[in-house]
C-alpha positions in Angstrom: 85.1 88.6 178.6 81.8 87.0 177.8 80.9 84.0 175.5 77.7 82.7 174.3 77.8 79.1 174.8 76.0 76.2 173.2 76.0 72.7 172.3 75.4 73.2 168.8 77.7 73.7 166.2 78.2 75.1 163.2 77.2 72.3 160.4 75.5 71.9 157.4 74.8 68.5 156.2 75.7 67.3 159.2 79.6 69.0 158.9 81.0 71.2 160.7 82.8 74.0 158.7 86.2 72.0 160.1 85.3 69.5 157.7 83.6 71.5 155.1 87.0 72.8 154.9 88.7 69.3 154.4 86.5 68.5 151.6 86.8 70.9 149.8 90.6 72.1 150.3 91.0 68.0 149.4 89.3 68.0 146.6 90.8 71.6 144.7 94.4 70.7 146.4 94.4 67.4 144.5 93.0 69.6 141.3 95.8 71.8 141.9 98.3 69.3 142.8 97.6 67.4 139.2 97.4 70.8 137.4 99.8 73.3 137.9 103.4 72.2 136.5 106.3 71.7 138.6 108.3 75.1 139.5 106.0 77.5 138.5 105.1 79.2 142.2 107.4 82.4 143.0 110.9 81.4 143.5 110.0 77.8 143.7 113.5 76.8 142.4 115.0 78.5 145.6 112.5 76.8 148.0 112.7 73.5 146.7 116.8 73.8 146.4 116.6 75.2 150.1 114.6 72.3 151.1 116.6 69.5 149.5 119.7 71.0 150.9 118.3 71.1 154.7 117.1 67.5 154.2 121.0 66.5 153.8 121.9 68.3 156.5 123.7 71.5 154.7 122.8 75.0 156.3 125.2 77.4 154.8 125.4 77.8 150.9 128.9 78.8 149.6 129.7 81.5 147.3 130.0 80.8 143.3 131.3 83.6 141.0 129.5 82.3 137.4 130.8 84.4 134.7 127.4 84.0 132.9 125.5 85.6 135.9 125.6 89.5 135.4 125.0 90.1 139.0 127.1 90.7 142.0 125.3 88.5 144.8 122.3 87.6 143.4 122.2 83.8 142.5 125.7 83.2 143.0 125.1 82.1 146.9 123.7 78.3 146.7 124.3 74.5 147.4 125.8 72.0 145.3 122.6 69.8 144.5 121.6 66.7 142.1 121.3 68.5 138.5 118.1 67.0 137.6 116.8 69.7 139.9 117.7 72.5 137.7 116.7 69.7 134.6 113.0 70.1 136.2 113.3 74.2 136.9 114.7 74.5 133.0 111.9 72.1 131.5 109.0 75.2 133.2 111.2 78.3 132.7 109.7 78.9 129.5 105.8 78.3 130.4 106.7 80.4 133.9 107.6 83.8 131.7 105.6 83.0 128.7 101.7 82.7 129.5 100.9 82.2 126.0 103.0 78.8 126.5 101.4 76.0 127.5 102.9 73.1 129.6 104.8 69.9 128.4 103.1 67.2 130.4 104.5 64.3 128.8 108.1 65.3 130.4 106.7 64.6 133.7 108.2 61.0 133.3 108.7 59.4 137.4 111.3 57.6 135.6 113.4 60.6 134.0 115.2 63.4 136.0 117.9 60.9 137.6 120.8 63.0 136.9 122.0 63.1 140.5 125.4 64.6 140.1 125.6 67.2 141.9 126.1 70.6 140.3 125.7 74.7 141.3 122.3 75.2 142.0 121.7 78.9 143.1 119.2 80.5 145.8 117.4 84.0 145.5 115.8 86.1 148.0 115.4 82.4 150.2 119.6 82.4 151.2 119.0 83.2 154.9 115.5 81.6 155.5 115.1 79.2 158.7 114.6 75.6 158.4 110.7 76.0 160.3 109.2 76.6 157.3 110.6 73.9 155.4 109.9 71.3 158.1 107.2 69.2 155.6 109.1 70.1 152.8 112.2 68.1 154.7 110.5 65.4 156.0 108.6 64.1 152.4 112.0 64.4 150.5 114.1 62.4 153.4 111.6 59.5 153.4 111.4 59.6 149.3 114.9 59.6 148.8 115.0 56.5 150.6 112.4 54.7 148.4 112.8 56.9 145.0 116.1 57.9 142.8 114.3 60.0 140.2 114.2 63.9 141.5 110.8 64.2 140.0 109.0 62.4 142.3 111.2 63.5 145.2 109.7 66.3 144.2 106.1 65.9 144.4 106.4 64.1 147.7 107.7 67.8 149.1 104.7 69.2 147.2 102.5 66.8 149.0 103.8 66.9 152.1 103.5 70.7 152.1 99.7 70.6 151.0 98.8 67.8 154.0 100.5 70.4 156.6 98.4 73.4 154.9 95.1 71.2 155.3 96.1 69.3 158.8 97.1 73.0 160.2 94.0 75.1 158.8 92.0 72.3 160.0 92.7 72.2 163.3 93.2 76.4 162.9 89.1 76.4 162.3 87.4 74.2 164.3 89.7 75.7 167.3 88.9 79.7 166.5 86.0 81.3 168.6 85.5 84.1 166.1 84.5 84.2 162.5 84.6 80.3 162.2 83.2 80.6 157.9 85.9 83.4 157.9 88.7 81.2 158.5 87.2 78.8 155.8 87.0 81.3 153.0 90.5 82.8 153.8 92.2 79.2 154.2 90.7 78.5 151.0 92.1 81.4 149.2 93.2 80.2 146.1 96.5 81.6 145.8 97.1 79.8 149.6 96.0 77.0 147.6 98.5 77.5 145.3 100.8 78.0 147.2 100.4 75.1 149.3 101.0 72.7 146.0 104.2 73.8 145.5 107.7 73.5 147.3 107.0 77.1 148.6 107.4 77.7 152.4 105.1 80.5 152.4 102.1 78.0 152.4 103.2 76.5 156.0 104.1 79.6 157.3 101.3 81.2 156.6 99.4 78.1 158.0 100.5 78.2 161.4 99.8 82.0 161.5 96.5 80.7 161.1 96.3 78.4 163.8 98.3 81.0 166.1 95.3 83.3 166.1 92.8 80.5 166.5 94.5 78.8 169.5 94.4 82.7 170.9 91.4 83.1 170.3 90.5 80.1 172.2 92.4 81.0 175.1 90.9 84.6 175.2 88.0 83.0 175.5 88.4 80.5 179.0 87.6 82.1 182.1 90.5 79.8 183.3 94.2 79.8 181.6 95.2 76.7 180.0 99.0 76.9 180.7 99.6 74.2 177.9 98.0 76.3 175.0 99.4 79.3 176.5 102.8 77.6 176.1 102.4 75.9 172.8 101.7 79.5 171.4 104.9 80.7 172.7 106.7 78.2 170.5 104.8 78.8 167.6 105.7 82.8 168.4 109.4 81.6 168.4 108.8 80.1 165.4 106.7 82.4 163.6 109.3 85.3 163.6 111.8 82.6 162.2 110.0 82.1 159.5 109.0 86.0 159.0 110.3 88.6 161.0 107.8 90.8 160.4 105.3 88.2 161.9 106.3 89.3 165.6 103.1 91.3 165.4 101.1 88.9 165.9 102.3 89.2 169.6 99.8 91.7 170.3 97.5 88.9 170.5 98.2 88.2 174.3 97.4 91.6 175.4 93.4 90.1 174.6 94.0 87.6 176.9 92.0 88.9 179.9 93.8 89.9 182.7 92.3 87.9 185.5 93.6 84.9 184.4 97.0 86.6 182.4 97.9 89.6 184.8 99.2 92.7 182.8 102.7 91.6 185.0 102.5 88.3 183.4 102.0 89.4 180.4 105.2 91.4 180.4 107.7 89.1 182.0 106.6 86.4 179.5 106.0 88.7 176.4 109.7 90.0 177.4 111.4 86.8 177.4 109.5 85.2 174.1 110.5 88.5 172.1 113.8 88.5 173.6 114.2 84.6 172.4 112.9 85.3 169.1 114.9 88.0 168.0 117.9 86.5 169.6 117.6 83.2 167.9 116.6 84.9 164.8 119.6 87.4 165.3 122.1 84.2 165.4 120.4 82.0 162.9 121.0 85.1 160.7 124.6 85.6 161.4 125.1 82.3 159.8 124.6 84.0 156.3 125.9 87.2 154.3 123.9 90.5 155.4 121.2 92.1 153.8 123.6 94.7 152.1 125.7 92.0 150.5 122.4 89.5 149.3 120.5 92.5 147.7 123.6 94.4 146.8 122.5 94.2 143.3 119.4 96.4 143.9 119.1 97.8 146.6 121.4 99.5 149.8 119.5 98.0 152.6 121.6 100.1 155.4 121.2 103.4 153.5 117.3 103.3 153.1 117.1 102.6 156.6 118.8 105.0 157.4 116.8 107.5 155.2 113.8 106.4 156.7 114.9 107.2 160.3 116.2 110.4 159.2 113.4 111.7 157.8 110.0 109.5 157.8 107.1 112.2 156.2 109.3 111.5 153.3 108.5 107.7 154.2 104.7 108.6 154.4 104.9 110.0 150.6 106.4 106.6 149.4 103.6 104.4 150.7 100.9 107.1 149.3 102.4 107.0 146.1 103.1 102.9 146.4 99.3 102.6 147.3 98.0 104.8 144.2 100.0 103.4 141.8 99.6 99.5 143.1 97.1 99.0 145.1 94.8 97.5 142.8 98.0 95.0 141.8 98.5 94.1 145.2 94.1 93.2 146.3 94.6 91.6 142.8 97.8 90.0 143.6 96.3 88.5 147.1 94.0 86.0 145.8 94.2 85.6 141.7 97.5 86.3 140.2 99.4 82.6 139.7 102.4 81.6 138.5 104.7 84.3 138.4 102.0 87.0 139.2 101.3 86.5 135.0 98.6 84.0 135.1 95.8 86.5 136.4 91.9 85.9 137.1 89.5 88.9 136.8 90.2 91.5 139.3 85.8 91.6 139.3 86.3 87.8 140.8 88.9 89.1 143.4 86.6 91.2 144.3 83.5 89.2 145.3 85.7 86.6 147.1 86.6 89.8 148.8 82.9 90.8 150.0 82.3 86.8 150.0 84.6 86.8 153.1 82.8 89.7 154.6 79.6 87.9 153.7 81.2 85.0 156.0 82.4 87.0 158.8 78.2 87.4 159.6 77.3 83.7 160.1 78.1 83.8 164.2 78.8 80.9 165.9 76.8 80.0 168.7 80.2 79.7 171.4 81.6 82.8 169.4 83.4 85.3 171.5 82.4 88.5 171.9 84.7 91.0 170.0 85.5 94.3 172.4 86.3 97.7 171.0 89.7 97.2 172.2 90.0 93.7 170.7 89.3 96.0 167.1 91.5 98.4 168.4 94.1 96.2 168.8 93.5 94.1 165.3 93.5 97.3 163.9 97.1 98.3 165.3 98.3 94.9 164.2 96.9 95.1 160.3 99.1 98.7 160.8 102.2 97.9 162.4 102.1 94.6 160.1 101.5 96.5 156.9 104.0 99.2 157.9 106.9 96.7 158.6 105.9 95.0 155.6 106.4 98.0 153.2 109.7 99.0 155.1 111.3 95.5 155.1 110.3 95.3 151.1 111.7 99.1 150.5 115.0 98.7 152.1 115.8 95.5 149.6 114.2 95.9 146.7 114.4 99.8 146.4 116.9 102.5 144.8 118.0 104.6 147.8 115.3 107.2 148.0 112.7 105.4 145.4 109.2 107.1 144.8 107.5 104.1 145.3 108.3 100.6 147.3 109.6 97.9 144.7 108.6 94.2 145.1 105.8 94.3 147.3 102.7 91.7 146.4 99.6 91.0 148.1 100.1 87.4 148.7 102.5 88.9 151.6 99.4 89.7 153.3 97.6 86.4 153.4 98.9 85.6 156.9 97.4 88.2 158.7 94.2 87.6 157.4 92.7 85.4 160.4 93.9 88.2 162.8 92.6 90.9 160.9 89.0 89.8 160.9 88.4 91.1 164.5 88.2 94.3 163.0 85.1 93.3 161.5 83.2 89.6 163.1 80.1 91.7 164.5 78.8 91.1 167.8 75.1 91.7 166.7 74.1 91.8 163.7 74.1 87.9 161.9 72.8 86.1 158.8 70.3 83.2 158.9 72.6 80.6 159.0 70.4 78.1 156.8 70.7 80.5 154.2 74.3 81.9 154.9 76.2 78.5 155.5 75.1 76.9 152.4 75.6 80.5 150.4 79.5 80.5 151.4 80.1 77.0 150.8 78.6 77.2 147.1 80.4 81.0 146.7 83.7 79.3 147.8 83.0 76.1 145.8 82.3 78.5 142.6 85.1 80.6 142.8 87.7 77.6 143.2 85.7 75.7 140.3 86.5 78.9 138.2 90.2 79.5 139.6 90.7 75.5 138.6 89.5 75.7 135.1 90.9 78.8 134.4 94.6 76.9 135.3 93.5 74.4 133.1 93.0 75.7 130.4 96.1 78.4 130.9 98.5 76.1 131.4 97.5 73.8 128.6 96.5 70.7 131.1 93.3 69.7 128.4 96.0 69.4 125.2 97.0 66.3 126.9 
């Protein structure tokens, strides 16, 4: 493995694209936080309720049969929770379907939202998820409950709690990478990450620490001498990561990069055994905890038979992504980076687009201690963005999906956001770089631009001027 090593670093101004990151994601996070309404991020009602229920200590949700809800299993799994959550969830149903609607800021009284009897309050697609990506969620709602007896700003705590993880994780995630350091920026400053990482949503923090699970990699990839405590703080964060998503264990092929005179191919095995092993057996009993995948997506799917249709004949399989990527892959590129809300309040699909090449633009500012990126480190990136995609569309086909469906139901592209770091090996260039006096500053203003127009347009869509 060899390195280019220097003193220097990448700044501008006199900061270091670390910090260039802080700004900015400080600056449009606190934009974001003060714009977008409460409950509006995909299935914000179940995070939050998910959240407030592991900060009081309750794991397992109990079973409700509501005679209003038409469905079998869907939404009748949940906890019983202070009813002013469900008060906040009603009070942005109508702005989170309607995107003609525009938001009711005046009900955003600290003071209102104190009905803390506890009543049903049901969980969607979030019944089984771990407690690892709630952990900032849990800790700002334990310490407001304490000071606060109004849900609403129990609520925004979470919110802010979840944001300061985003931008304390992605910090740390850039200045530590030794590969396509502006890269990292422009992708952690996606802003439907952004988005995300305002709300209640645990998508934000697990997406986050895949993040900083490729840059501490990276780093050690990089050392001609193994540093045992990096090496084992990425094994936790492996644990962790499949926890959180199953379908992250891909991210695993990361240590195979790690070069084998300092991380023999034997080593590699026996610990790459026992951390999947300990993954999927923790995940495996964390899961047992809760009803199966047949029962929770009963309603619209049968999990167990389109698996089994897949196994028993999977060039049929191959037809279903073709057709899923013809008739929604523009939905899902759009989906990645400018469709809020509930995928209704959508940005141009042209501005998607040149935050798309703006990325690429950033992946050819080298740094000057950037590693140098081996065919088999693409080759390996480019099995990962595969296997990840491909586990992706099975694990959103099997719930979501009619039994021998066309095409793969529910899929969307901010699903994909996490393997962004990882996936820009396939590209960081070895050679060829941009004058970084004209690159750096180009990036920061593109980036600067694009979350300028993302913020007004949210403004103005959700009604925050009327005032």
């Amino acid at each position: 493995m060899t390195i280019m090593r220097s003193r220097s670093k990448a700044r501008i101004g006199g900061l270091s694209a670390e910090y260039v990151f802080l700004i900015v994601a400080l600056i449009f996070g606190a934009l974001f936080m003060t714009i977008i309404p409460p409950m509006t991020a995909p299935d914000e009602i179940g995070h939050f309720a998910k959240s407030y229920a592991f900060s009081q200590g309750e794991i397992i949700p109990y079973f409700l049969d509501s005679p209003v809800n038409l469905f079998k299993t869907w939404d009748e799994y949940g906890f019983n929770l202070p009813a002013s959550i469900l008060e906040l969830n009603q009070n942005s149903i109508g702005v989170g379907y309607n995107v003609a609607e525009k938001f009711n800021y005046a009900s955003l009284d600290m003071t209102a939202y104190e009905k803390l009897n506890e009543v049903f309050v049901p969980l969607g697609g979030q019944l089984n998820y771990s407690f690892f990506q709630y952990l900032p969620q849990i800790i700002g709602i334990s310490i407001s409950k304490l000071l606060v007896g109004s849900i609403l700003p129990i609520y925004y705590t979470a919110r802010l709690f979840n944001f300061l993880s985003y931008v304390l994780l992605l910090f740390f995630a850039v200045r530590w990478t030794k590969f396509a350091k502006w890269g990292f920026v422009v992708l952690a400053l996606n802003p439907m990450f952004l988005f995300l990482a305002v709300s209640t949503s645990g998508d934000a923090f697990t997406n986050a620490v895949a993040f900083l699970f490729v840059a501490i990699l990276s780093n050690i990839i990089s050392e001609n001498i193994l540093d045992k405590k990096k090496l084992y703080f990425s094994f936790g964060l492996m644990v962790a990561m499949v926890q959180m998503k199953p379908t992250l264990i891909m991210f695993g092929l990361l240590y195979f990069l790690i070069p084998n005179k300092i991380f023999t191919i034997r080593m590699k095995m026996l610990y790459g055994s026992l951390i999947l092993f300990s993954a999927l057996a923790i995940y495996y009993l964390w899961g047992k905890l809760f009803p199966s995948q047949d029962i929770m997506y009963m309603d619209f799917a049968n999990p167990s038979e389109q698996v089994k249709g897949i196994l028993k004949n999977p060039i049929s399989f191959v037809t279903v992504i073709k057709n899923t990527i013809e008739e929604h892959g523009k939905f899902l590129l759009h989906s990645y980076a400018g469709q809020f809300g509930l995928l209704n309040r959508n940005i141009s699909f042209l501005a998607v687009l040149l935050y798309y090449l703006l990325v690429i633009f950033a992946v050819f500012i080298r740094e000057y201690n950037q590693i140098t990126v081996t065919k088999r480190m693409r080759f390996v990136s480019l099995m990962f963005i595969v296997g990840y995609v491909l586990l992706t569309f099975i694990a959103l086909y099997q719930i979501w999906s009619p039994v021998g469906h066309t095409v793969i139901l529910g899929l969307q592209g901010r699903y994909f956001i996490p393997i962004g770091a990882f996936a820009l090996l396939t590209i960081v260039p070895n050679r060829i770089s941009l004058p970084r006096k004209f690159a750096i500053p180009t990036t920061i203003v593109g980036i600067v631009l694009f979350l300028c127009y993302v913020t007004i347009f949210l403004t103005l869509s959700y009604g925050f001027l009327s005032v």
